[in-house]
C-alpha positions, 0 to 999 in steps of 0.5 A, a space after each residue: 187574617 185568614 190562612 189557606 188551610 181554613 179553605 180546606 174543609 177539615 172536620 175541625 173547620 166544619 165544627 167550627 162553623 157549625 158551633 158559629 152558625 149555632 151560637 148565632 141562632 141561639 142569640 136569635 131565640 134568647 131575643 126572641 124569648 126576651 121580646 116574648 116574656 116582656 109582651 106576658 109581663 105586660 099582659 100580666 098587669 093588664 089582668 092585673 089591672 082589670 081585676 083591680 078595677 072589676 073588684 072596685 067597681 074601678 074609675 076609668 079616669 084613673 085607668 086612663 091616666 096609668 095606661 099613658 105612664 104606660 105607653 111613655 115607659 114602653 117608648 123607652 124600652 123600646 129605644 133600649 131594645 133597640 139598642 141592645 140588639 144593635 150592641 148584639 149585632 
């Protein structure tokens, strides 16, 4: 529903685009951010998990079947991921 003055570059149009150009790649960076903090919080629990195992003398057999848990449940997140930036699209 455009009008031919928004052709026209006022000062009120250029801000206008530069406030949309912005928003667009703050919503890039809060993505960015987001994939960056899940990718910590699992390399978190990976220490977590090797210091449990180095202070127990671990059973690898066990650490085996939790890193499987793992792997299933990063599958779905990663499905919801990719929804989610679908929906932001």
């Amino acid at each position: 529903m455009g009008c031919a003055i928004s052709k026209f570059d006022s000062d009120v149009i250029l801000q206008c685009k530069e406030r949309r150009n912005l928003i667009k790649k703050a919503v890039g960076c809060r993505e960015d951010f987001t994939i960056a903090h899940e990718a910590y919080i699992q390399t978190l629990k990976n220490v977590g998990r090797a210091l449990r195992m180095f202070s127990e003398g671990g059973d690898e057999d066990e650490d085996e079947e939790e890193e499987k848990e793992e792997k299933e449940g990063e599958g779905e997140k990663e499905e919801e991921d990719t929804i989610l930036k679908q929906k932001l699209k």
